[in-house]
C-alpha beads as a LAMMPS data file, in Angstrom:
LAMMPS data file: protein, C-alpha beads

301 atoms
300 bonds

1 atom types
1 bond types

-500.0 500.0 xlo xhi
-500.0 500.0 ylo yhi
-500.0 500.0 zlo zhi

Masses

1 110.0

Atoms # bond

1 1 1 -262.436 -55.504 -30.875
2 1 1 -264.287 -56.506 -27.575
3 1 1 -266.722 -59.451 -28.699
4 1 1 -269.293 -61.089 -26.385
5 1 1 -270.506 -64.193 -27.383
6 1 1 -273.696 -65.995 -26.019
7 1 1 -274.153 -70.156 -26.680
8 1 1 -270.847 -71.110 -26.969
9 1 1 -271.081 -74.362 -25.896
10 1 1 -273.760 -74.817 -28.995
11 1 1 -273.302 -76.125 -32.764
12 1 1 -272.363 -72.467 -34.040
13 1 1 -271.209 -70.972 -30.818
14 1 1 -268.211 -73.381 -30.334
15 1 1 -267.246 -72.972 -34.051
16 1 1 -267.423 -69.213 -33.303
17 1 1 -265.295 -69.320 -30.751
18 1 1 -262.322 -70.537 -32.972
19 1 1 -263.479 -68.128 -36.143
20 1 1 -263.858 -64.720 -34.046
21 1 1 -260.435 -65.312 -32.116
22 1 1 -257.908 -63.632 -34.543
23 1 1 -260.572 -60.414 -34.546
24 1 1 -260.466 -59.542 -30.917
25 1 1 -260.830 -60.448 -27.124
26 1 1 -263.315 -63.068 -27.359
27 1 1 -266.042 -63.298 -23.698
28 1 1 -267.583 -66.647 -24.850
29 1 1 -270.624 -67.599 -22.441
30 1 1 -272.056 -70.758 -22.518
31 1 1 -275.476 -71.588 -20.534
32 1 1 -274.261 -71.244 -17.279
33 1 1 -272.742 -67.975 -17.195
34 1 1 -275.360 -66.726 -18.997
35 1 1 -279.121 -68.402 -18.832
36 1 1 -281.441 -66.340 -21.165
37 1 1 -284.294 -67.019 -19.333
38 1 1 -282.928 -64.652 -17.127
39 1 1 -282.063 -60.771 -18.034
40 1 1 -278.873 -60.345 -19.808
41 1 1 -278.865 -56.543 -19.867
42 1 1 -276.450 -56.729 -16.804
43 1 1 -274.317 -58.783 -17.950
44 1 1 -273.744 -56.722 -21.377
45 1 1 -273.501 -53.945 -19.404
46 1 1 -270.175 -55.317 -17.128
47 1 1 -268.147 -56.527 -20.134
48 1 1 -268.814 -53.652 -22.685
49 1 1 -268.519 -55.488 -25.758
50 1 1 -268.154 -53.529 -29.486
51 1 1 -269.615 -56.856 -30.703
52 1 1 -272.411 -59.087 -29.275
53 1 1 -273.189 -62.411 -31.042
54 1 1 -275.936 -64.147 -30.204
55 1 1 -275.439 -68.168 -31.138
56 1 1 -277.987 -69.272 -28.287
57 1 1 -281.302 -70.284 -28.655
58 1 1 -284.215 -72.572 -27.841
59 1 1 -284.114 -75.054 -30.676
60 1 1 -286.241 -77.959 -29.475
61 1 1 -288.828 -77.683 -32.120
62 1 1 -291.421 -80.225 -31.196
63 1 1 -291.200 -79.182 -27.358
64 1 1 -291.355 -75.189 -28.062
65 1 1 -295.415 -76.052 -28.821
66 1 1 -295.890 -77.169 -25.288
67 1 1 -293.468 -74.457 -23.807
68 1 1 -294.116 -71.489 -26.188
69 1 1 -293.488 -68.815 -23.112
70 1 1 -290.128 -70.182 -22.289
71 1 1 -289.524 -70.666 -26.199
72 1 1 -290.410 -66.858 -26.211
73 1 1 -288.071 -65.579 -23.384
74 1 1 -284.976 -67.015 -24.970
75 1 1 -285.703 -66.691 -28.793
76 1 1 -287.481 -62.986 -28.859
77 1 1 -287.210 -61.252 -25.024
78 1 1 -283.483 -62.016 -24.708
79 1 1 -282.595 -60.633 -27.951
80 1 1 -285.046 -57.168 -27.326
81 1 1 -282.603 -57.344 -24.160
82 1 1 -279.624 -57.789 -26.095
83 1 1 -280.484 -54.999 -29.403
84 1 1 -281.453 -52.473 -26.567
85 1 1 -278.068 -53.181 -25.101
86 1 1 -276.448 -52.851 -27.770
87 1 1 -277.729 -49.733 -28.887
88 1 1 -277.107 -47.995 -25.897
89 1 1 -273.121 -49.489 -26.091
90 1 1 -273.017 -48.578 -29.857
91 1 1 -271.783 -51.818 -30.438
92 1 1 -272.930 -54.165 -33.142
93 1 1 -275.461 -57.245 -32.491
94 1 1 -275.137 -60.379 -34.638
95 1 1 -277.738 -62.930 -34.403
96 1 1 -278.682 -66.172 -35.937
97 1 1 -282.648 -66.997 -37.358
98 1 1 -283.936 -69.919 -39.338
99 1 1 -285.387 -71.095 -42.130
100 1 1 -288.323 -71.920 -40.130
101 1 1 -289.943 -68.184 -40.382
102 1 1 -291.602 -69.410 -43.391
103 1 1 -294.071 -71.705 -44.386
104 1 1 -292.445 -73.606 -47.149
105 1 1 -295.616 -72.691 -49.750
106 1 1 -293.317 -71.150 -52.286
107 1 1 -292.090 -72.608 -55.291
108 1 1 -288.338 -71.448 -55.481
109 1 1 -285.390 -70.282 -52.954
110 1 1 -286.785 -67.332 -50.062
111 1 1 -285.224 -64.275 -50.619
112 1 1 -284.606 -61.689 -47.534
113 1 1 -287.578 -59.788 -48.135
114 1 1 -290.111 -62.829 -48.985
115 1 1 -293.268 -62.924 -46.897
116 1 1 -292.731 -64.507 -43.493
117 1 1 -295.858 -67.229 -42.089
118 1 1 -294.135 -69.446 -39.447
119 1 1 -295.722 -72.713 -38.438
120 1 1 -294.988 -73.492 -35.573
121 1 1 -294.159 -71.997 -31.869
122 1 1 -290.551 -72.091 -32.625
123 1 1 -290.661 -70.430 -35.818
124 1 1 -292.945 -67.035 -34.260
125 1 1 -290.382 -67.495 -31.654
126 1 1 -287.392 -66.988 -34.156
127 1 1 -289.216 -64.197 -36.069
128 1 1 -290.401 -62.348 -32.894
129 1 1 -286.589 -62.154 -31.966
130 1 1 -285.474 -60.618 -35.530
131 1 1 -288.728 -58.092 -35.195
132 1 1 -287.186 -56.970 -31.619
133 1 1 -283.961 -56.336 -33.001
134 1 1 -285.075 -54.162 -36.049
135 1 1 -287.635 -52.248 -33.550
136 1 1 -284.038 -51.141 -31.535
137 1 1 -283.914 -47.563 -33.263
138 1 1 -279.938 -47.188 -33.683
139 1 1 -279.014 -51.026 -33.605
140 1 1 -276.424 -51.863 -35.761
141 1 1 -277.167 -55.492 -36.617
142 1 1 -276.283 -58.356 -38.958
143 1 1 -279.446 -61.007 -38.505
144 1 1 -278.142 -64.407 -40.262
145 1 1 -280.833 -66.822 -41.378
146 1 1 -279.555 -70.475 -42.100
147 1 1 -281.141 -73.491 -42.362
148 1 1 -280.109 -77.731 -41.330
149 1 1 -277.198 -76.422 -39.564
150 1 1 -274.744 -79.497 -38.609
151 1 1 -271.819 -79.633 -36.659
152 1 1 -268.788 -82.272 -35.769
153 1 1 -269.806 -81.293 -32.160
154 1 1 -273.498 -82.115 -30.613
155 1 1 -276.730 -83.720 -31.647
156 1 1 -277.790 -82.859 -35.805
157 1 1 -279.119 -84.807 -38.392
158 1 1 -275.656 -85.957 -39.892
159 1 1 -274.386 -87.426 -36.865
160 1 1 -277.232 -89.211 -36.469
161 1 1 -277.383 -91.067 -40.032
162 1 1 -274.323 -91.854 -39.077
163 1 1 -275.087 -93.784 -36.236
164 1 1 -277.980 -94.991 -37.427
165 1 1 -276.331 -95.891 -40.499
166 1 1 -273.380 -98.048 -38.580
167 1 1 -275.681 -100.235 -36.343
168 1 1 -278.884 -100.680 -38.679
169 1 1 -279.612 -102.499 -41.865
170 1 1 -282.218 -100.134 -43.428
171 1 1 -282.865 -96.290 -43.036
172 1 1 -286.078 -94.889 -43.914
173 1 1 -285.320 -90.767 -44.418
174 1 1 -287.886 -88.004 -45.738
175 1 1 -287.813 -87.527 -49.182
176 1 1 -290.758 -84.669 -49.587
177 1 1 -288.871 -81.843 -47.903
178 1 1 -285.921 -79.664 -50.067
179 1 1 -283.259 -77.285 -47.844
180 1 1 -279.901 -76.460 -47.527
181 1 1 -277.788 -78.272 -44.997
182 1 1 -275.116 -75.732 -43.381
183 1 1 -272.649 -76.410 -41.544
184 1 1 -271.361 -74.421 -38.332
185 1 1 -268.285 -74.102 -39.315
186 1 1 -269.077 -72.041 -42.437
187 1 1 -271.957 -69.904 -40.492
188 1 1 -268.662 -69.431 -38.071
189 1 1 -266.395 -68.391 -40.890
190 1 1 -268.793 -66.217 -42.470
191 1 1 -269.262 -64.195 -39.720
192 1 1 -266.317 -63.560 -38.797
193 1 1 -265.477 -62.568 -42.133
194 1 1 -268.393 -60.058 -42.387
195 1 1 -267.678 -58.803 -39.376
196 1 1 -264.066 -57.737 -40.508
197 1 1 -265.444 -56.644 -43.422
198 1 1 -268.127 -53.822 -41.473
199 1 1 -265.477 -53.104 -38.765
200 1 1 -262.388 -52.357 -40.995
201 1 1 -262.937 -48.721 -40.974
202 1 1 -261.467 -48.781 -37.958
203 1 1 -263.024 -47.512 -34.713
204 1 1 -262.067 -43.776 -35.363
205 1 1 -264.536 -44.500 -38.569
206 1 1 -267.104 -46.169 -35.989
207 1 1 -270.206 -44.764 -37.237
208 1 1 -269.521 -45.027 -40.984
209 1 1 -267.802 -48.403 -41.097
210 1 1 -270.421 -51.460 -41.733
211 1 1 -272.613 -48.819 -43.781
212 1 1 -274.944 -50.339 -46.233
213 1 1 -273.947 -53.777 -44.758
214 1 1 -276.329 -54.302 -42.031
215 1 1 -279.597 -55.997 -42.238
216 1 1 -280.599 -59.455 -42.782
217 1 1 -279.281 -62.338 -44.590
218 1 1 -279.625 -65.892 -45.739
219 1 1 -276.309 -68.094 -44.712
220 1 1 -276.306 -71.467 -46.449
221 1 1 -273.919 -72.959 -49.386
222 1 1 -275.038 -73.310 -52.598
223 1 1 -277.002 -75.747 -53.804
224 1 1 -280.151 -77.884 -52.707
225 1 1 -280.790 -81.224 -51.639
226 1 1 -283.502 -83.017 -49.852
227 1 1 -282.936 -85.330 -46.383
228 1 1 -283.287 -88.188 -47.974
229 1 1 -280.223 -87.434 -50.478
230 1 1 -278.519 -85.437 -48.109
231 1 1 -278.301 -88.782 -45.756
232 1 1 -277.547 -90.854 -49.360
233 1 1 -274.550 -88.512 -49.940
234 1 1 -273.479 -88.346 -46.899
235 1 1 -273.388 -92.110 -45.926
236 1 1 -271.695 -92.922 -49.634
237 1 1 -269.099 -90.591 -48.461
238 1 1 -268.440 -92.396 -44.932
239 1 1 -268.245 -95.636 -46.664
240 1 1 -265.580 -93.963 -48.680
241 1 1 -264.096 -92.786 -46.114
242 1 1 -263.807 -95.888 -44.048
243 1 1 -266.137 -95.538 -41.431
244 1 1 -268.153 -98.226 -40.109
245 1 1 -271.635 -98.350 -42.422
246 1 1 -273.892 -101.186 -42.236
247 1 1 -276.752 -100.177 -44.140
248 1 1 -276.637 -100.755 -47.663
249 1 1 -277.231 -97.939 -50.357
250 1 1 -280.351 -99.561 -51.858
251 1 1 -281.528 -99.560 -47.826
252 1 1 -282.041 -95.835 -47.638
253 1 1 -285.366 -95.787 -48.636
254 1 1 -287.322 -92.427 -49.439
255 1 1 -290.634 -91.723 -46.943
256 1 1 -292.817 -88.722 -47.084
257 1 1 -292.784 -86.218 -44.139
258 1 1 -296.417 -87.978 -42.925
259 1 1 -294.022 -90.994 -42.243
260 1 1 -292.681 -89.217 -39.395
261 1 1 -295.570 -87.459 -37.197
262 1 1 -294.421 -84.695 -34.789
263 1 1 -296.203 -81.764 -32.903
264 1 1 -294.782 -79.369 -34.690
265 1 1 -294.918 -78.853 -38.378
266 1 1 -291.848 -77.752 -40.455
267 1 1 -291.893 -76.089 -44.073
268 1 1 -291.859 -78.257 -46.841
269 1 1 -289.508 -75.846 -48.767
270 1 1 -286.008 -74.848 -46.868
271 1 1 -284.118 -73.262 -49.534
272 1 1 -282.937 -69.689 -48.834
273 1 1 -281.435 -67.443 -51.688
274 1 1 -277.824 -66.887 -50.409
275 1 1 -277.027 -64.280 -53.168
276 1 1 -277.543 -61.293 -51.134
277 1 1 -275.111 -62.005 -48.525
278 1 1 -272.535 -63.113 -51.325
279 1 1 -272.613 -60.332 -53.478
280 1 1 -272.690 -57.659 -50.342
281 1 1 -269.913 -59.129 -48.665
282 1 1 -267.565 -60.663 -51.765
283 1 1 -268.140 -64.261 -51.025
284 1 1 -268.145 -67.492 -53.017
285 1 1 -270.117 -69.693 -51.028
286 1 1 -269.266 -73.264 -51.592
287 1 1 -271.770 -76.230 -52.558
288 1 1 -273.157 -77.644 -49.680
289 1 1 -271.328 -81.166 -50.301
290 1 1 -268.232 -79.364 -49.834
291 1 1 -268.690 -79.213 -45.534
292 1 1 -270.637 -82.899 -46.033
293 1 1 -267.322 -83.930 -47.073
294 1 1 -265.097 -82.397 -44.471
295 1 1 -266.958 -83.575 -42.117
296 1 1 -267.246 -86.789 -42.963
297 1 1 -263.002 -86.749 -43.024
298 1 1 -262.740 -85.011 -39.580
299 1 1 -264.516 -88.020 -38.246
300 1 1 -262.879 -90.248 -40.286
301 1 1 -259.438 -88.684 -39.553

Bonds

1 1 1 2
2 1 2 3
3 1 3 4
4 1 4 5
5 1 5 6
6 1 6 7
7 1 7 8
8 1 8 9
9 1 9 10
10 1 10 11
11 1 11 12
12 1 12 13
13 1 13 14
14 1 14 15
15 1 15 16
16 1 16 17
17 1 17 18
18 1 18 19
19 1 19 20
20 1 20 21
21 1 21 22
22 1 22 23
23 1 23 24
24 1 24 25
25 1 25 26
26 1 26 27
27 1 27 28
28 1 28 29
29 1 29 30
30 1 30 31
31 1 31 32
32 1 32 33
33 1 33 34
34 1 34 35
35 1 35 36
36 1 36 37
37 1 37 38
38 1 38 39
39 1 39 40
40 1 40 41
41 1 41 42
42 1 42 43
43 1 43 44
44 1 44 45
45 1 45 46
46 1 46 47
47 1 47 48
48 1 48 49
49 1 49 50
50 1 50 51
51 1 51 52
52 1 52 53
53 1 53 54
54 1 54 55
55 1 55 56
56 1 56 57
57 1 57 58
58 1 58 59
59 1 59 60
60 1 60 61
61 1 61 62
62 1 62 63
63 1 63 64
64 1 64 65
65 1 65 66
66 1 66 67
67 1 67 68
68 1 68 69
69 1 69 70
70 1 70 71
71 1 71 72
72 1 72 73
73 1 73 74
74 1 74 75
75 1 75 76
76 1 76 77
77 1 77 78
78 1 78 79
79 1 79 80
80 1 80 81
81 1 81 82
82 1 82 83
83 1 83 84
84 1 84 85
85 1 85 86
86 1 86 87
87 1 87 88
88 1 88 89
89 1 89 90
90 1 90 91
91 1 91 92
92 1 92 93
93 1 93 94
94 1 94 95
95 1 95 96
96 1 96 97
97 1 97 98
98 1 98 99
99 1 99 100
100 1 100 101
101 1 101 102
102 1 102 103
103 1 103 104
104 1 104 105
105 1 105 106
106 1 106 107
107 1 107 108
108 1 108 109
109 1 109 110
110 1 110 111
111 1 111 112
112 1 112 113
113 1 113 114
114 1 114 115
115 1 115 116
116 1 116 117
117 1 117 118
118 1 118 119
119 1 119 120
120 1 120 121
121 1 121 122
122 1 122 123
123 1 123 124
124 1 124 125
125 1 125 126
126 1 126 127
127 1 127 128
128 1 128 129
129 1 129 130
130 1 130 131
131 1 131 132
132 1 132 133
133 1 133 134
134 1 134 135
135 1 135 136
136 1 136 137
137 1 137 138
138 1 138 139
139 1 139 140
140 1 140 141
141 1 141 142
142 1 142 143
143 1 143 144
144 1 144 145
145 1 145 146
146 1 146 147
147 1 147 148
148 1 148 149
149 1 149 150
150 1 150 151
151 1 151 152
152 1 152 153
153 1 153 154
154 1 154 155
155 1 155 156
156 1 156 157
157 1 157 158
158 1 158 159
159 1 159 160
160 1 160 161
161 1 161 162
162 1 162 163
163 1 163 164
164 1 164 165
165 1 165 166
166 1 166 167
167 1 167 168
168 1 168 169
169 1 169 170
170 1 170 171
171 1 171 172
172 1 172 173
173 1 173 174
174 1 174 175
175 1 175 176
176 1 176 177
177 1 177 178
178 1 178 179
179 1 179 180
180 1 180 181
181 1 181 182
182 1 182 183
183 1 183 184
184 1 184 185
185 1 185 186
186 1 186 187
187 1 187 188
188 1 188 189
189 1 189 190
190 1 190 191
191 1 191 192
192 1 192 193
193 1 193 194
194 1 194 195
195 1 195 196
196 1 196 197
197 1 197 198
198 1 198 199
199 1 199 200
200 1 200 201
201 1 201 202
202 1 202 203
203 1 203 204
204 1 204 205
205 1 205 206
206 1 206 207
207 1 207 208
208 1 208 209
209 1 209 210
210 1 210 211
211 1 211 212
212 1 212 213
213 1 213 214
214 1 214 215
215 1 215 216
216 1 216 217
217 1 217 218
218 1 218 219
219 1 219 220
220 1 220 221
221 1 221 222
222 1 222 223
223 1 223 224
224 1 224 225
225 1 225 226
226 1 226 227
227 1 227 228
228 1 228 229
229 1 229 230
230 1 230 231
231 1 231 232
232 1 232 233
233 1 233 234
234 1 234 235
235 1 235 236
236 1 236 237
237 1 237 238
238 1 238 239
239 1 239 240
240 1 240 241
241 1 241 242
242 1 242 243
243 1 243 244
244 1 244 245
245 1 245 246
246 1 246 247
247 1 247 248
248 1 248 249
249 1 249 250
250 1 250 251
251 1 251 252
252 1 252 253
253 1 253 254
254 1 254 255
255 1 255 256
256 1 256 257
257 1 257 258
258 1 258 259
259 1 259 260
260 1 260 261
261 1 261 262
262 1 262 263
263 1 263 264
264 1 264 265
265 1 265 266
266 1 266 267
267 1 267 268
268 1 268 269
269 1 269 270
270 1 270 271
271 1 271 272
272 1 272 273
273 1 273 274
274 1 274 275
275 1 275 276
276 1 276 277
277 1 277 278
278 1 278 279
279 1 279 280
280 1 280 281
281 1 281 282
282 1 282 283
283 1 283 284
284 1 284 285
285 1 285 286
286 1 286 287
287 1 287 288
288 1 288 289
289 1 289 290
290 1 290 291
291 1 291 292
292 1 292 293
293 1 293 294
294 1 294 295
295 1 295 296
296 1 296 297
297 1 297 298
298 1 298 299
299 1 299 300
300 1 300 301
């Protein structure tokens, strides 16, 4: 398998890097081999790929509602560039969306099909690139939605408690919003997983291998938590761990989102209904502490 992979310098694209190695030649392009504010069509075109995965993407949030053309070309044009690629190549486009195409209104976990209503500029951005893909008559594509994504590598919200958390005294985190935190490493491992799973036909079985698999999915663990507990748990867990914490556990204290004004606004509800992608593609997803933990030991170890 010939797999072209865009970000890879990012969160999920470095991860993916290590977890799509043992299925093929892996072309891993970070941002300046391959700038998606410029066409990418040509460079699709040279390598050939059976597989492109997509892990690149504007992600500044707040700054995507000054810049909402440049937020555009890279979340929605690029990937039109990329599913029209792909369908003339016959190969199969993977692609990573957010939790941010909704608006948070609903009571329980989003399921696949729920109503999308983003709020902000970065959120239409995000949905505009999953509506160019399924426009692509004959593009084979898995579209991943995941939500908090973390990473032992780069700038997230866990590494940064954890800074936080070593040098100050008191925290104050938002307690009003509920999600999911995922980390890259399982979005990594899951997709390399489904993508065995669609491509094990063989290539002989090309056009029937993958069938009934493609299509859109949420990719989080199990579970639910809100930032406020999901920085609680996770600085318990350094302490445990050894790592240097200052702040005391009383010392978290729980704000609402109001505490923390920003341009753009984000949905009060996160959660995404992972069931879908479980049952399709045989998976027990793990709680979302599990990865907490791990992480927490990787930078302990």
């Amino acid at each position: 398998m010939n797999i072209l992979l865009f970000g890879a310098n990012g969160q999920v694209g470095w991860e993916l890097q290590r977890a799509l190695s043992p299925l093929g030649a892996v072309t891993a392009l970070d941002h300046a081999r391959a700038d998606l504010e410029q066409p990418v069509t040509g460079i699709i075109e040279r390598v050939r790929p059976d597989v492109i995965v997509n892990a690149a993407a504007y992600t500044a949030v707040d700054q995507a509602e000054s810049e909402p053309a440049r937020a555009t070309r890279i979340n929605a044009m690029a990937v039109g560039e990329m599913a029209r690629a792909a369908a003339a190549l016959d190969a199969v486009l993977v692609h990573y969306s957010t939790d941010y195409v909704f608006d948070g209104q609903k009571d329980g976990a989003y399921e696949v099909d729920d109503a999308t209503a983003p709020l902000s500029v970065y959120g239409q951005s995000k949905l505009a690139g999953e509506a160019a893909i399924r426009a692509i008559s004959g593009c084979r594509h898995l579209i991943f939605r995941t939500s908090w994504v973390y990473a032992l590598r780069g700038r997230n919200f866990a590494r940064t408690m954890l800074e936080r958390a070593a040098k100050m005294e008191r925290l104050q985190v938002v307690a009003d919003t509920v999600g999911v935190p995922t980390s890259a490493e399982l979005i990594a491992d899951v997709t390399a997983l489904a993508l065995y799973r669609t491509r094990r036909g063989g290539h002989a079985d090309k056009k029937d291998a993958g069938a009934g698999l493609w299509g859109t999915y949420h990719l989080v663990p199990g579970g639910q938590t809100t930032w406020h507990e999901y920085a609680c748990y996770l600085i318990d867990e350094a302490r445990s761990a050894g790592l240097p914490i200052r702040v005391a556990p009383a010392d978290i204290a729980p704000v609402p989102s109001s505490a923390f004004p920003a341009p753009a606004r984000r949905p009060r509800n996160s959660r995404l209904a992972n069931h879908l992608l479980a049952e399709r593609f045989h998976l027990q997803l793990p709680d979302w502490r599990w990865h907490v933990r791990r992480l927490v030991r990787q930078i302990a170890g």
